[in-house]
C-alpha positions in Angstrom: 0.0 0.0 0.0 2.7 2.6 0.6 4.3 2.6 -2.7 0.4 3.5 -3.9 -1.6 5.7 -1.9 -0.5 9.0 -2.7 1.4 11.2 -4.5 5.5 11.7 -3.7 6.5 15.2 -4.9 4.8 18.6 -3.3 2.2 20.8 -5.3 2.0 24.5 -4.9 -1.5 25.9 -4.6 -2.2 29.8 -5.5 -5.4 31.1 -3.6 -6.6 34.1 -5.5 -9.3 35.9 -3.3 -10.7 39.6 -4.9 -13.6 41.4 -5.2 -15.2 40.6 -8.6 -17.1 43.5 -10.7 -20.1 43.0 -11.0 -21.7 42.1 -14.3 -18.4 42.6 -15.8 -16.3 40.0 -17.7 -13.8 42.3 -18.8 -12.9 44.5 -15.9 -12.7 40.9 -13.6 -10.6 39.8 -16.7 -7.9 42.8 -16.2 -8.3 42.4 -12.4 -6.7 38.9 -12.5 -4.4 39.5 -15.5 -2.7 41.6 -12.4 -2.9 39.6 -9.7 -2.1 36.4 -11.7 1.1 38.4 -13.0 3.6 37.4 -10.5 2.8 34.0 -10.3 4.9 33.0 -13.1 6.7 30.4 -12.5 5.9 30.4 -8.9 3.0 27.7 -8.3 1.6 24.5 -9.8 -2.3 25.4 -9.4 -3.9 29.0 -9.3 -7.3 28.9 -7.7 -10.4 31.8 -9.2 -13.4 32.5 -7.3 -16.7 30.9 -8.7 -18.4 32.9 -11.1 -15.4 35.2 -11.2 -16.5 37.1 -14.6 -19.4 38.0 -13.3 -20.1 37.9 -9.5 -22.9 34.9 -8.8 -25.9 36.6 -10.8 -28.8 35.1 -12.1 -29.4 38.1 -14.6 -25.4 37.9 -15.5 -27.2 34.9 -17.4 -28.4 35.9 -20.6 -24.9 37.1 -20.8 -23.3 33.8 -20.8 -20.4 33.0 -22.9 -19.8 29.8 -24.7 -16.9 27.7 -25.0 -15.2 29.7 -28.3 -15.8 33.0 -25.9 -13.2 34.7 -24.6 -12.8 33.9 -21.1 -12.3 30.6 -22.3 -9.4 32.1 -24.5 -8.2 33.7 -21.4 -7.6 31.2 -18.8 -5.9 28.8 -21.5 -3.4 31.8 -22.6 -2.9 32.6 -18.2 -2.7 28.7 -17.5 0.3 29.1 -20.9 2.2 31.8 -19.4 2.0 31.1 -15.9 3.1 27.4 -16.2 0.7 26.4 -14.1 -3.3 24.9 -14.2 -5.8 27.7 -13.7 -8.8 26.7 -12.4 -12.3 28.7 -11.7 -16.0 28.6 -12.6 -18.3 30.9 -14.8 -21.7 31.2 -16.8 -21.2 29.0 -19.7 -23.8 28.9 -22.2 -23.8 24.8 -23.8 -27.0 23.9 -25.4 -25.7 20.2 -26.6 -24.4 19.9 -23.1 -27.8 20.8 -21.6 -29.4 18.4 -23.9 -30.6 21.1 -27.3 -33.7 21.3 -25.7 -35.4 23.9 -24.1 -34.1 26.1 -21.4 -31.1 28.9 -21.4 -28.7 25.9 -21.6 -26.6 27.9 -19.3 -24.0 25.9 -16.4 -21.9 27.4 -13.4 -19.0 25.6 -14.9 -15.7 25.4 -13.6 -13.0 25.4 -16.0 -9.3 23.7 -15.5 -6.7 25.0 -18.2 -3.2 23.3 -18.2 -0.2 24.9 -19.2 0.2 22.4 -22.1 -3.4 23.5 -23.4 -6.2 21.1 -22.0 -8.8 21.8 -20.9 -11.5 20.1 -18.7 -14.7 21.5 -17.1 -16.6 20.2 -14.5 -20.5 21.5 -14.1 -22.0 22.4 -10.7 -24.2 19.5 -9.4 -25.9 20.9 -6.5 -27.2 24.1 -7.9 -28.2 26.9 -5.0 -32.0 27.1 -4.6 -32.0 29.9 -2.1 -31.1 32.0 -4.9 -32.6 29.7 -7.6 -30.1 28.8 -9.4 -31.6 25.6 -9.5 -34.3 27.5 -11.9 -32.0 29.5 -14.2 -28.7 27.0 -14.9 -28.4 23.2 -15.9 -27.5 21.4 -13.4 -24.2 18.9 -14.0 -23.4 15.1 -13.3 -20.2 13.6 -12.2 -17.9 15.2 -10.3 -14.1 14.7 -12.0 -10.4 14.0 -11.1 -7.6 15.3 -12.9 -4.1 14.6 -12.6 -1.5 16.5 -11.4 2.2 16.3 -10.7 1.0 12.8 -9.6 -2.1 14.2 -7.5 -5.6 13.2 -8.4 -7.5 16.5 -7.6 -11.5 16.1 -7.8 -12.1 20.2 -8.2 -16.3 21.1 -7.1 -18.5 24.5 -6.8 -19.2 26.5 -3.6 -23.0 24.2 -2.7 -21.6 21.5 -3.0 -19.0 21.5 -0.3 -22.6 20.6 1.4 -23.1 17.3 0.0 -20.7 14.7 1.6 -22.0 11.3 -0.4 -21.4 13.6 -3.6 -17.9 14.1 -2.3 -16.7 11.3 -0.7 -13.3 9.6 -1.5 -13.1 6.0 -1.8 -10.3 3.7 -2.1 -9.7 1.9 -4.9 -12.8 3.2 -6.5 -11.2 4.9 -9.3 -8.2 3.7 -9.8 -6.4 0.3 -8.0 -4.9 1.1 -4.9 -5.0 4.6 -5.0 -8.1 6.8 -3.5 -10.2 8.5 -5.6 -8.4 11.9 -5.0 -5.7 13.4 -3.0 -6.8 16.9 -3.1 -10.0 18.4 -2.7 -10.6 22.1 -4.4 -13.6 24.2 -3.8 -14.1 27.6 -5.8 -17.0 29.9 -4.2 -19.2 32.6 -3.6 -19.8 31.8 -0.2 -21.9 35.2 1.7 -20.6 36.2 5.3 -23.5 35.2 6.5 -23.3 31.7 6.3 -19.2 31.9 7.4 -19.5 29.3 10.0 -20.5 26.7 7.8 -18.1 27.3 5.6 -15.4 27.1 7.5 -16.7 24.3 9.6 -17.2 22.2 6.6 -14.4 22.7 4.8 -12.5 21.0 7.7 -14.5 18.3 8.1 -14.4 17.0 3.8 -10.6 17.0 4.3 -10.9 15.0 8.1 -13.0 12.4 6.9 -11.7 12.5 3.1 -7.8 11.6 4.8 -6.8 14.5 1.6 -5.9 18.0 1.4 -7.8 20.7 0.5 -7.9 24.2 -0.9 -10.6 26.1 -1.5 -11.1 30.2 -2.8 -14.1 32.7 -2.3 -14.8 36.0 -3.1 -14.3 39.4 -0.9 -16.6 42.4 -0.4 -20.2 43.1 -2.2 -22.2 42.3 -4.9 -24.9 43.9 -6.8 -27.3 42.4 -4.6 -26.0 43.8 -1.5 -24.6 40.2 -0.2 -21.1 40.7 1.8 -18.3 38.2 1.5 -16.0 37.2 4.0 -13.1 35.8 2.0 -12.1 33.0 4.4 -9.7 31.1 1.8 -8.0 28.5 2.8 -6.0 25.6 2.3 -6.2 22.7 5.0 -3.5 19.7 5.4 -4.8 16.0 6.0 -5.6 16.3 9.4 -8.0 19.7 8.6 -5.7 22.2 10.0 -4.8 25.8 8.3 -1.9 25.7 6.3 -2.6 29.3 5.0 -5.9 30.8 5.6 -6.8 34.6 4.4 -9.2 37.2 5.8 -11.8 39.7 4.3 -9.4 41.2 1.8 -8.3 41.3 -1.3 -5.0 38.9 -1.0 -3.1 36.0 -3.0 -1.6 33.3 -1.3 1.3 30.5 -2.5 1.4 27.3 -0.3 3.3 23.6 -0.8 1.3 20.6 0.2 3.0 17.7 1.5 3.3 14.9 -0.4 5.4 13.0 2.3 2.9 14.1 5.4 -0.2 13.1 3.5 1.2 9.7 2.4 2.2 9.4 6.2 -1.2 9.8 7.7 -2.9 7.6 5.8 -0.3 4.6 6.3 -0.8 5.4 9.7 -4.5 6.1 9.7 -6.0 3.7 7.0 -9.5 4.7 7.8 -10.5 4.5 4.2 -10.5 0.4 4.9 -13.7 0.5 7.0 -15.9 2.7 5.1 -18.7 1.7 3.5 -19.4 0.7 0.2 -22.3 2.2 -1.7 -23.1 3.6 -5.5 -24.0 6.8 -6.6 -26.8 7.5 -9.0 
């Protein structure tokens, strides 16, 4: 098992925490061209809030770019320079995706852009019915895991942080001998409001997960009046603060241990008692 169950070389994680215009793809755009700028070179993942074109909106919608728009253009050409994956969601308008048939077509999809030009998206599955986003976007599937520098990273939306079945990390599941993922990444636009459960359950997918986890939100207030806290963070294996920012605008470099993580869960196999189930 030890030769297997996790990665061996560190990862740098980039938390990039602003306040995004609202209703403005291009101004947000500029923003993080300069706060992206000197992390050339410097990190391995650079984390956006959700929705970061746009602030989370449900009239942004009819707005909505498609995949041959330019913020797509954008984050491949940042993940290029930077050497580094770029990862954050916004309004993307996919009719085949959605089905053709009937309805704006429209996902809170988060985009991940390698340096080597891939791209993968993964579409928000719990979609926020206190705002009704469940009644303006289509909703997605299966979460994902990408690969990289030997980590499996399984990258979700803000709501669904709630969701613990729809997140949980199995052994062996995925791929023999290995868990599902080793890191967990959460973009959002998580209000002030509800900051406790935020940070409370952040802490408690990377405890029972045995993985590390990094997750972004937005800072100050959008055109609806809703405050943001900020409160990134990236948490080790054991749930505890390896970086965590305030209620500013701030970015943020950390290393995750490769060693540490592989440590903890040679000495704390709890994945081997879990229960088994299917999701449908």
């Amino acid at each position: 098992m030890a030769d297997v169950i996790g990665p061996t070389q560190d990862l740098r994680v980039s938390l990039v925490q602003s306040d995004t215009v609202w209703h403005d793809p291009a101004a947000n755009r500029a923003k993080y061209d300069a706060l992206l700028a000197p992390l050339q070179g410097q990190t391995d993942l650079v984390l956006l809030p959700e929705t970061f074109t746009s602030g989370f909106s449900n009239e942004a919608i009819h707005r909505a770019e498609d995949m041959q728009g330019p913020t797509v253009a954008w984050i491949r050409e940042k993940a290029a320079t930077l050497g580094a994956v770029v990862t954050g969601s916004v309004q993307i308008r996919d009719q085949a995706a959605a089905g053709g048939a009937g309805g704006p077509g429209v996902f809170n999809r988060l985009l991940w852009a390698t340096p080597e030009g891939k791209l993968r998206y993964y579409d928000k599955r719990h979609l926020f019915r206190m705002a009704h986003e469940h009644e303006r976007y289509a909703a997605g599937h299966d979460r994902i895991t990408v690969e990289l520098r030997g980590w499996r990273v399984c990258p979700l939306v803000c709501y669904d942080l709630r969701f613990p079945v729809f997140i949980r990390n199995r052994f062996g599941n995925e791929a023999p001998g290995r868990f599902d993922y080793d890191l967990l990444v959460f973009v959002a636009n998580w209000p002030s409001a509800r900051r406790y459960a935020w940070q409370t359950l952040l802490r408690a997918r990377a405890i029972e997960n045995l993985a590390c986890l990094a997750a972004v939100n937005r800072v100050g207030s959008d055109g609806n009046g809703i405050g943001y806290s900020g409160d990134s963070v990236a948490l080790d294996e054991l749930g505890m603060p390896l970086v965590e920012l305030g209620e500013r605008e701030e970015v943020a470099t950390v290393a995750l241990s490769a060693e540490r993580l592989r440590a903890h869960r040679e000495r704390f196999p709890a994945q081997l008692d879990a229960d088994d189930f299917t999701l449908r």
